[in-house]
mmCIF file of the C-alpha atoms, coordinates in Angstrom:
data_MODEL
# 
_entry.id   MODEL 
# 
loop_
_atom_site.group_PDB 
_atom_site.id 
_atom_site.type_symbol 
_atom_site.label_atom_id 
_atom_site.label_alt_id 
_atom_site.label_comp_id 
_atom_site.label_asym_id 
_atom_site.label_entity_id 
_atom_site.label_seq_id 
_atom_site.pdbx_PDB_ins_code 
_atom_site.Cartn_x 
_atom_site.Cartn_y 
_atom_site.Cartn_z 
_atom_site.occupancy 
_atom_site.B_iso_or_equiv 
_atom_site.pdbx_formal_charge 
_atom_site.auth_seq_id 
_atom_site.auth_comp_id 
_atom_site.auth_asym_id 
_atom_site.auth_atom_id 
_atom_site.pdbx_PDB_model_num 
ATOM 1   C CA . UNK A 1 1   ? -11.649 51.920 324.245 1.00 0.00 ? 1   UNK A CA 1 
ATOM 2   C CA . UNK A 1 2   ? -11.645 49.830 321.025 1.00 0.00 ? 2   UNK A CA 1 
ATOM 3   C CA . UNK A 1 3   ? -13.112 50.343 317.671 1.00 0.00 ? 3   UNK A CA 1 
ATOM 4   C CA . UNK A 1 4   ? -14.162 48.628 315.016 1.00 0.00 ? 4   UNK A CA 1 
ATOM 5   C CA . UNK A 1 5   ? -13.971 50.187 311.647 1.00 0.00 ? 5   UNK A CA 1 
ATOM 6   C CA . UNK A 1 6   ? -14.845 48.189 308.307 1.00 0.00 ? 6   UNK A CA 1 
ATOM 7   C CA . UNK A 1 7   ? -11.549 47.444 306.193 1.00 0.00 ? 7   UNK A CA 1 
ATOM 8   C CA . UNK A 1 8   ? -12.997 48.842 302.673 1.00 0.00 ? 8   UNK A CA 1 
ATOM 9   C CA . UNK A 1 9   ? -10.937 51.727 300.807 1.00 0.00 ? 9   UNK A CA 1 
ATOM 10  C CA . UNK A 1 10  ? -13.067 54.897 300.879 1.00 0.00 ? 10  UNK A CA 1 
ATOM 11  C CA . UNK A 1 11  ? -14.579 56.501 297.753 1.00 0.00 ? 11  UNK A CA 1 
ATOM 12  C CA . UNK A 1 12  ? -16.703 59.463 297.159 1.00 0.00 ? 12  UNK A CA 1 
ATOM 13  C CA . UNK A 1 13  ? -19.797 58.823 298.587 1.00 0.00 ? 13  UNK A CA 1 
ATOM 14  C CA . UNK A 1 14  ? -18.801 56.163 300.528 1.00 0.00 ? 14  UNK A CA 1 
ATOM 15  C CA . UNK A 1 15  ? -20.590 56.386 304.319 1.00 0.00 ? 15  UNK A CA 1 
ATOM 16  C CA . UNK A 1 16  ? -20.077 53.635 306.646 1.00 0.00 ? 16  UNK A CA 1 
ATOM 17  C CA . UNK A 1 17  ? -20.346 53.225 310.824 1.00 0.00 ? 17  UNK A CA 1 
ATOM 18  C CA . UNK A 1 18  ? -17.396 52.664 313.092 1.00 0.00 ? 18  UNK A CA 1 
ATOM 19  C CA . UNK A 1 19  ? -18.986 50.502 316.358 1.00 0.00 ? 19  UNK A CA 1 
ATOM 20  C CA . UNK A 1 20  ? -17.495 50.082 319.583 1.00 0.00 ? 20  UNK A CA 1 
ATOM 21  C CA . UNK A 1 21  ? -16.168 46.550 321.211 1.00 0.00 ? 21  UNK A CA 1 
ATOM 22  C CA . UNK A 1 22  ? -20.110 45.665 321.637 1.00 0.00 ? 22  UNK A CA 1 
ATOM 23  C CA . UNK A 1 23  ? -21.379 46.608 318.104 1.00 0.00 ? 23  UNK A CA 1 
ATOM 24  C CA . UNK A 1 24  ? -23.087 50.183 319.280 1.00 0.00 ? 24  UNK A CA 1 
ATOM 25  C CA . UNK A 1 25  ? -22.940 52.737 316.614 1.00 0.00 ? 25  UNK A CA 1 
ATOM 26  C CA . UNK A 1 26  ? -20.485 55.466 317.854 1.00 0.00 ? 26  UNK A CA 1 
ATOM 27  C CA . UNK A 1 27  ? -18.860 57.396 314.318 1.00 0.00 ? 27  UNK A CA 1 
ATOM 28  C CA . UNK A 1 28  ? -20.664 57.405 311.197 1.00 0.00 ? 28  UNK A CA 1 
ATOM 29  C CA . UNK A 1 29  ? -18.046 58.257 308.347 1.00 0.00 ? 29  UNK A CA 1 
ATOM 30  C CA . UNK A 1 30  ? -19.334 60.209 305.376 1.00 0.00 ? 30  UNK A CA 1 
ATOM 31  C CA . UNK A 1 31  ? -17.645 60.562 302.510 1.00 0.00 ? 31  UNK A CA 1 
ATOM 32  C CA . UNK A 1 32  ? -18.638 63.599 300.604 1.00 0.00 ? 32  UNK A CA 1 
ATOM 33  C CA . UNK A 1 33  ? -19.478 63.299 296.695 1.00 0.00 ? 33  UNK A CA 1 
ATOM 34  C CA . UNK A 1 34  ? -19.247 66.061 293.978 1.00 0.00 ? 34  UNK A CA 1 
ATOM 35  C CA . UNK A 1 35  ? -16.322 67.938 296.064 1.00 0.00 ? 35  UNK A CA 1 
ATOM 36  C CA . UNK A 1 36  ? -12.563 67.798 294.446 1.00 0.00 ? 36  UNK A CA 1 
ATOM 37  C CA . UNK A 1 37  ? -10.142 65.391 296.258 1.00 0.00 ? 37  UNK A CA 1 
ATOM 38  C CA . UNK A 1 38  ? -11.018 63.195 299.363 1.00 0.00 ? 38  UNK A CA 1 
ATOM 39  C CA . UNK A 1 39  ? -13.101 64.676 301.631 1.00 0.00 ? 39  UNK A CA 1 
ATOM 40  C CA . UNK A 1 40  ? -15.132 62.902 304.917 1.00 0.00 ? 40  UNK A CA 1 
ATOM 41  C CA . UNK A 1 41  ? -16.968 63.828 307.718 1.00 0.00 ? 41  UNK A CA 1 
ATOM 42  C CA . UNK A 1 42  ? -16.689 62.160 311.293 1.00 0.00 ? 42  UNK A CA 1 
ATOM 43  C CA . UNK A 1 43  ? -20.293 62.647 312.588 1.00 0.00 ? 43  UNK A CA 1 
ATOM 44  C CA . UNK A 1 44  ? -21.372 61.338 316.079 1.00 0.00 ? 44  UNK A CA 1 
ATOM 45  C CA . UNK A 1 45  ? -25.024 59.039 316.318 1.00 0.00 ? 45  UNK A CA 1 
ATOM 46  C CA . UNK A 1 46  ? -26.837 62.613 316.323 1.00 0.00 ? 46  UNK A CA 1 
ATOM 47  C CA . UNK A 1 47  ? -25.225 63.208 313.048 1.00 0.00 ? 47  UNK A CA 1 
ATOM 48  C CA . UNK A 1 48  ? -23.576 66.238 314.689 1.00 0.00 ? 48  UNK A CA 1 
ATOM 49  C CA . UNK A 1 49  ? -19.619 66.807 312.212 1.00 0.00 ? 49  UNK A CA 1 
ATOM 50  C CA . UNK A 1 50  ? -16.806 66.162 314.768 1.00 0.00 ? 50  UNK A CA 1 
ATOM 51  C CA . UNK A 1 51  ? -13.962 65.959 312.660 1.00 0.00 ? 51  UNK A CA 1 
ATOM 52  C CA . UNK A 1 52  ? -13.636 67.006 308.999 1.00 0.00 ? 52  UNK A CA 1 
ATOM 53  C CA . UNK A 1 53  ? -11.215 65.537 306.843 1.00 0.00 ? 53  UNK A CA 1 
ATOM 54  C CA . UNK A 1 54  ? -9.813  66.661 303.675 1.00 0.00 ? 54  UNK A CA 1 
ATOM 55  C CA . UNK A 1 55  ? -7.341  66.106 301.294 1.00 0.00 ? 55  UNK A CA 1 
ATOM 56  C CA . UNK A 1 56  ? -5.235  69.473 300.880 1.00 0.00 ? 56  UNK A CA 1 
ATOM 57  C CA . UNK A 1 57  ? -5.264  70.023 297.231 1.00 0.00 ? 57  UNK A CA 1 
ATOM 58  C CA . UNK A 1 58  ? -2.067  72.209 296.251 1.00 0.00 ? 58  UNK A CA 1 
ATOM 59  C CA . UNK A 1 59  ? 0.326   70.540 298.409 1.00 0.00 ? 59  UNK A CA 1 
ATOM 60  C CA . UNK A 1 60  ? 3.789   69.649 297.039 1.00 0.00 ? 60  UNK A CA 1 
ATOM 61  C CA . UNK A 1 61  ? 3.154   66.280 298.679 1.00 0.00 ? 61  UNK A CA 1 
ATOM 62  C CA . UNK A 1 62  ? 0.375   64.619 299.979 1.00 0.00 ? 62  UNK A CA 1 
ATOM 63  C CA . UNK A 1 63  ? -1.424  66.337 302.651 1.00 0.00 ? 63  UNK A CA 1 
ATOM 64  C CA . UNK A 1 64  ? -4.960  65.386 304.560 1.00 0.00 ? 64  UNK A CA 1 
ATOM 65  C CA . UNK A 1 65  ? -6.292  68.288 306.713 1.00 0.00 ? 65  UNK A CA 1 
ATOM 66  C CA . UNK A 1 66  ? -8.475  67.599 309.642 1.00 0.00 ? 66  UNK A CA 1 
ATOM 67  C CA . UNK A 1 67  ? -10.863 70.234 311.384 1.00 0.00 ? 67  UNK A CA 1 
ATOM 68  C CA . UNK A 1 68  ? -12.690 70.386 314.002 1.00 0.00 ? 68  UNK A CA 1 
ATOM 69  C CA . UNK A 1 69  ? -15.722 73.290 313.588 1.00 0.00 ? 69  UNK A CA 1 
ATOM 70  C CA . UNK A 1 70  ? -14.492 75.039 310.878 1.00 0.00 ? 70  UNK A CA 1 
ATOM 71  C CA . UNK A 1 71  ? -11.137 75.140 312.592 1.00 0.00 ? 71  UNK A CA 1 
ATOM 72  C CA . UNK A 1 72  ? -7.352  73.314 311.132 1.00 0.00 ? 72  UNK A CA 1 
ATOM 73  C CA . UNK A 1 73  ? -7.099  70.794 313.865 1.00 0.00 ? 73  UNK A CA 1 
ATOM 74  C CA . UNK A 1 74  ? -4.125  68.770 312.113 1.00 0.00 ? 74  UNK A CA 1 
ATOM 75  C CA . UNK A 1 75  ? -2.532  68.191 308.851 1.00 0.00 ? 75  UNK A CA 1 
ATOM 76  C CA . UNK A 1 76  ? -0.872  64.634 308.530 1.00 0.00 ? 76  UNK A CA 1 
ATOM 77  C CA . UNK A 1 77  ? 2.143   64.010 305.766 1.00 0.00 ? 77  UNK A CA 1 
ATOM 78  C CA . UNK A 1 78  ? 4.048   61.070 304.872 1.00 0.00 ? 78  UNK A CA 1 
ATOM 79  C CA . UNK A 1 79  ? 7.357   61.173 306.672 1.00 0.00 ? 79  UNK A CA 1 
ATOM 80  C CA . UNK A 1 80  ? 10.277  62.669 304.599 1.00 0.00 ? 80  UNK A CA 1 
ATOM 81  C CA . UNK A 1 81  ? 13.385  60.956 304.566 1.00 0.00 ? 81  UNK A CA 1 
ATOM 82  C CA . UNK A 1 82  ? 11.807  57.956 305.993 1.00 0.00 ? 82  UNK A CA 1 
ATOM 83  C CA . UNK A 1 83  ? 13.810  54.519 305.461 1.00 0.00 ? 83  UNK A CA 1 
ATOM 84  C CA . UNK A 1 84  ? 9.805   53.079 306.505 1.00 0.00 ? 84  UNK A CA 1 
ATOM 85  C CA . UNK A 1 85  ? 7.366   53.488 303.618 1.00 0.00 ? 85  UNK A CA 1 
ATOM 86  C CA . UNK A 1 86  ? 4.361   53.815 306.050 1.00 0.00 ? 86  UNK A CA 1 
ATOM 87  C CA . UNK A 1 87  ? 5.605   56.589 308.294 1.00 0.00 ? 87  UNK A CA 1 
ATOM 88  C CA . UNK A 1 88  ? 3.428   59.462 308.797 1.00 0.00 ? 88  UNK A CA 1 
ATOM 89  C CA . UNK A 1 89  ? 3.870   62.804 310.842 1.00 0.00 ? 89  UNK A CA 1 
ATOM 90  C CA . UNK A 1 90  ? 0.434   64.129 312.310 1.00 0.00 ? 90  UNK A CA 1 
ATOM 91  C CA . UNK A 1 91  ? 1.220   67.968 313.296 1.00 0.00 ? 91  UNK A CA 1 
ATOM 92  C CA . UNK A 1 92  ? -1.579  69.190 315.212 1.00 0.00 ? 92  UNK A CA 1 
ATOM 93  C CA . UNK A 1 93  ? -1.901  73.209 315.187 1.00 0.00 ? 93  UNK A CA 1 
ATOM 94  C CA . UNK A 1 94  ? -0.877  73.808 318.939 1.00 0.00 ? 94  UNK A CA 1 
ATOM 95  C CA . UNK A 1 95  ? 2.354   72.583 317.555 1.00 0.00 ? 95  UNK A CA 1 
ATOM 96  C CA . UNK A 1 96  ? 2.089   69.042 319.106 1.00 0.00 ? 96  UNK A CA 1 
ATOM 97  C CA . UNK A 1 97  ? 3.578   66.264 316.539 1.00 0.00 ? 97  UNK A CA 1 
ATOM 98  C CA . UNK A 1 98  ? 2.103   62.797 316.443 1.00 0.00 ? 98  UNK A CA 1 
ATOM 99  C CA . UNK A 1 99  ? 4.020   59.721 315.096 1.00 0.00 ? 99  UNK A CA 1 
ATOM 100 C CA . UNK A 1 100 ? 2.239   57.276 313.052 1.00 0.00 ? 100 UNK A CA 1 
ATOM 101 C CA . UNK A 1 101 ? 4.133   53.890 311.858 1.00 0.00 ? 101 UNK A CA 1 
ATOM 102 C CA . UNK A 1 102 ? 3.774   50.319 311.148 1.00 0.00 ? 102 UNK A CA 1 
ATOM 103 C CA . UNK A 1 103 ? 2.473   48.625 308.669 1.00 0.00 ? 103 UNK A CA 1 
ATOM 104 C CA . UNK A 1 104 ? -0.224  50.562 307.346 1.00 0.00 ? 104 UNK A CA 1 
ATOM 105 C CA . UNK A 1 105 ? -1.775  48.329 304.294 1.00 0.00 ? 105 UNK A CA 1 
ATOM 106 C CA . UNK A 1 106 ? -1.862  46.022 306.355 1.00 0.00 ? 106 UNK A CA 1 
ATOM 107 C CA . UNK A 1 107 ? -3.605  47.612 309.309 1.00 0.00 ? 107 UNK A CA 1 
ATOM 108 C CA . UNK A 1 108 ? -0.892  47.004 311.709 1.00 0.00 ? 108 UNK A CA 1 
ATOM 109 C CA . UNK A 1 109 ? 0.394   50.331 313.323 1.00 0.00 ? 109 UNK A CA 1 
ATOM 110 C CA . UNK A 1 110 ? 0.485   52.720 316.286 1.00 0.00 ? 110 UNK A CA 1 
ATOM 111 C CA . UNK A 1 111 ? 0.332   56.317 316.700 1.00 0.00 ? 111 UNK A CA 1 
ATOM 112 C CA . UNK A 1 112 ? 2.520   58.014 319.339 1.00 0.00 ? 112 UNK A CA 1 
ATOM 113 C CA . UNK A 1 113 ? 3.155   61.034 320.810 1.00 0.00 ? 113 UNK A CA 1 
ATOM 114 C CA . UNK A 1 114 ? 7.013   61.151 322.530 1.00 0.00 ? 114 UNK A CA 1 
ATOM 115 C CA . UNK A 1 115 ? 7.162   57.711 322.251 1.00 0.00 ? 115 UNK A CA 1 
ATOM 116 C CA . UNK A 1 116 ? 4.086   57.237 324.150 1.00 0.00 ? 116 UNK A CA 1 
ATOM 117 C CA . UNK A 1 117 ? 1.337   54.931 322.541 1.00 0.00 ? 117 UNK A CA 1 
ATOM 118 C CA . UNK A 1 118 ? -2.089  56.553 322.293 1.00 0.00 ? 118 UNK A CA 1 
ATOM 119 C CA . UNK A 1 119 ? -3.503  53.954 319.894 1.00 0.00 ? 119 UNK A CA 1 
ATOM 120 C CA . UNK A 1 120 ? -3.055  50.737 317.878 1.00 0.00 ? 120 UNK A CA 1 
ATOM 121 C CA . UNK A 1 121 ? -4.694  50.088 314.716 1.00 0.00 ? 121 UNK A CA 1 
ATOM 122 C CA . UNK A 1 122 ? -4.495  46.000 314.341 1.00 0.00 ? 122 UNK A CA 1 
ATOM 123 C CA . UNK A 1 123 ? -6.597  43.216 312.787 1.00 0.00 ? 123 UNK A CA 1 
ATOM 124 C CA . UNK A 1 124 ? -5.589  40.620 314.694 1.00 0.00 ? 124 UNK A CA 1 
ATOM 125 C CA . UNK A 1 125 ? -7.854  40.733 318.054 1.00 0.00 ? 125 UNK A CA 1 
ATOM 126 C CA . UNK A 1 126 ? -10.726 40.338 315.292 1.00 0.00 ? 126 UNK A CA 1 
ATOM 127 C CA . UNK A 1 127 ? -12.564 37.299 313.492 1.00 0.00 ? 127 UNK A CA 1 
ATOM 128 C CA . UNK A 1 128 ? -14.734 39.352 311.628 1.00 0.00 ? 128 UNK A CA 1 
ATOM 129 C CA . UNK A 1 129 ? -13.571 39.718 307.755 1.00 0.00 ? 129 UNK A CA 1 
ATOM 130 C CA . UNK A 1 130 ? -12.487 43.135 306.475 1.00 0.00 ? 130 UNK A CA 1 
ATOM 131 C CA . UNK A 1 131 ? -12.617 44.774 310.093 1.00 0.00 ? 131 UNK A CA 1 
ATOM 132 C CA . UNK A 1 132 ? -9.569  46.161 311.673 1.00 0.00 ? 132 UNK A CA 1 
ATOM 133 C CA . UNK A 1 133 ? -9.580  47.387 315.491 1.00 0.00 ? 133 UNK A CA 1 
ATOM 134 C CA . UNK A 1 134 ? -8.839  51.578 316.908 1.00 0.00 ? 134 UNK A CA 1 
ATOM 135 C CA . UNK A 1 135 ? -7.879  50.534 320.491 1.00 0.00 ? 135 UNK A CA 1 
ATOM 136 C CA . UNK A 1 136 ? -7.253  53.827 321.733 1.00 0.00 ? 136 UNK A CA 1 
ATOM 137 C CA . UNK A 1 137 ? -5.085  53.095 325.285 1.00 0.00 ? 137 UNK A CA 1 
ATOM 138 C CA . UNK A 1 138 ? -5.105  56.442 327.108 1.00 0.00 ? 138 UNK A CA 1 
ATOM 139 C CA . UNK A 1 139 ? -8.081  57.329 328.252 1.00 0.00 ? 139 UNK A CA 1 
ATOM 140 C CA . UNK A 1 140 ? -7.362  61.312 327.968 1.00 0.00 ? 140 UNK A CA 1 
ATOM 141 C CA . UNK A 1 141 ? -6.926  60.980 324.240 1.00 0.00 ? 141 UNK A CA 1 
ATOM 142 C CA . UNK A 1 142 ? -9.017  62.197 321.731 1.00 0.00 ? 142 UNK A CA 1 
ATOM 143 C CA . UNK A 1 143 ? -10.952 59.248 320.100 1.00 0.00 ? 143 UNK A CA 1 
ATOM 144 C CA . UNK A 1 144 ? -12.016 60.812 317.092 1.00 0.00 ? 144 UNK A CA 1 
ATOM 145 C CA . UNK A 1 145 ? -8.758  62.355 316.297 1.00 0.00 ? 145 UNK A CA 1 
ATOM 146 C CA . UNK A 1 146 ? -7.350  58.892 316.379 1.00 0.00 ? 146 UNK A CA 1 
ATOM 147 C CA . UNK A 1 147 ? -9.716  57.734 314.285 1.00 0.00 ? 147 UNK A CA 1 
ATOM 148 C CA . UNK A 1 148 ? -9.427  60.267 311.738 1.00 0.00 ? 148 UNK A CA 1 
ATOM 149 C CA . UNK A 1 149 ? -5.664  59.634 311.683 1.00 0.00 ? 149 UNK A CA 1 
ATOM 150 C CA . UNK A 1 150 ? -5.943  56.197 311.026 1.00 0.00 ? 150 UNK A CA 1 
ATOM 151 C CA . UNK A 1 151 ? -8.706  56.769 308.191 1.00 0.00 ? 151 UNK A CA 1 
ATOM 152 C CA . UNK A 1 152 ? -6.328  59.431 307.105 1.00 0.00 ? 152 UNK A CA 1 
ATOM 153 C CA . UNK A 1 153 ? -3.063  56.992 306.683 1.00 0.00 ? 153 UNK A CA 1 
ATOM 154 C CA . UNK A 1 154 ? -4.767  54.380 305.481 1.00 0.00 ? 154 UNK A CA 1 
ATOM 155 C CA . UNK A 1 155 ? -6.209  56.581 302.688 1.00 0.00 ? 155 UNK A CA 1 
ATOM 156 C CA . UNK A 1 156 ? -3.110  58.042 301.908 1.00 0.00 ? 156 UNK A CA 1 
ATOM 157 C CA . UNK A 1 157 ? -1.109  54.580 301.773 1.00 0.00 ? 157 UNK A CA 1 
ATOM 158 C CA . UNK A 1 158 ? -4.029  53.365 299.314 1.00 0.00 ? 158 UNK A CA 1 
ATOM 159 C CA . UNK A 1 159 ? -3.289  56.183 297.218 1.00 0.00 ? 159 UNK A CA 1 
ATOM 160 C CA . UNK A 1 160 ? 0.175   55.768 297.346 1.00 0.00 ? 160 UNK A CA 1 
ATOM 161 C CA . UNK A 1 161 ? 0.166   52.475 296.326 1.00 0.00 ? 161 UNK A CA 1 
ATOM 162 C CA . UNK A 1 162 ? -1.909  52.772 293.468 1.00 0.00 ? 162 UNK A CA 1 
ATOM 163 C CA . UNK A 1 163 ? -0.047  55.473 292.019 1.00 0.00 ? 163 UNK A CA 1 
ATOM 164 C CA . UNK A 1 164 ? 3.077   52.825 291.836 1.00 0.00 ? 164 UNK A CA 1 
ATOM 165 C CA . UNK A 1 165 ? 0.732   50.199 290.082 1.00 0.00 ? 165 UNK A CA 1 
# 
């Protein structure tokens, strides 16, 4: 199953569709204005919230939160002790941990779990400008969870970078 998500960085407000390899509408991404920090909904074509995704405020260091109805579903952190700059650690609640690495700013990565690929995040199976591909490659995994981690990382690594500007 592949993805296409449009390569802008996400503001407050910001809503945008994710389509599938033929150009259907699957996701519609919502970002939320007038709420502290970064906060986005996942909704489906019905406009029903899948995923919620939030930036954990009081956090010694970064932290998004996804939920799924009202529920913690995962909290994703950049990697400590890392030698890679774009290494995250997705830890869902049933104590699963998901690996995500690569280069991130420059949507090239993968996210694991025990060194099994579920997804890769990559620009270069696409022509279209400022579009970068979620081909999710099991078919038992969770597509909107991998999508929300890889608008989660991205976010983050955005962030992160312009704080070092």
């Amino acid at each position: 199953m592949r993805f296409l998500v449009r390569d802008r960085l996400l503001g407050i407000g910001d809503d945008y569709w994710i389509e599938d390899q033929h150009g259907n509408k699957v996701f519609l991404v919502d970002g939320k204005a007038m709420r502290l920090g970064d906060t986005f909904e996942l909704k489906d074509t019905d406009g029903r919230v899948l995923i919620d995704i939030h930036q954990k405020m009081f956090a010694l260091r970064d932290t998004m939160v996804i939920e799924r109805d009202g529920e913690p579903l995962a909290r994703i952190r950049r990697k400590r002790l890392s030698l890679l700059r774009n290494h995250y650690r997705v830890s869902l609640v049933d104590g699963t941990e998901l690996d995500v690495s690569g280069k991130i700013l420059d949507r090239e990565f993968a996210v694991e779990y025990d060194d099994e690929l579920l997804a890769v995040i990559s620009r270069r199976w696409l022509h279209v400008r400022e579009t970068y591909g979620v081909d999710v490659v099991r078919d038992d995994a969770d597509p909107a969870l991998l999508i929300a981690v890889a608008v989660c990382v991205i976010q983050m690594a955005e962030k992160e970078r312009e704080s070092d500007d």
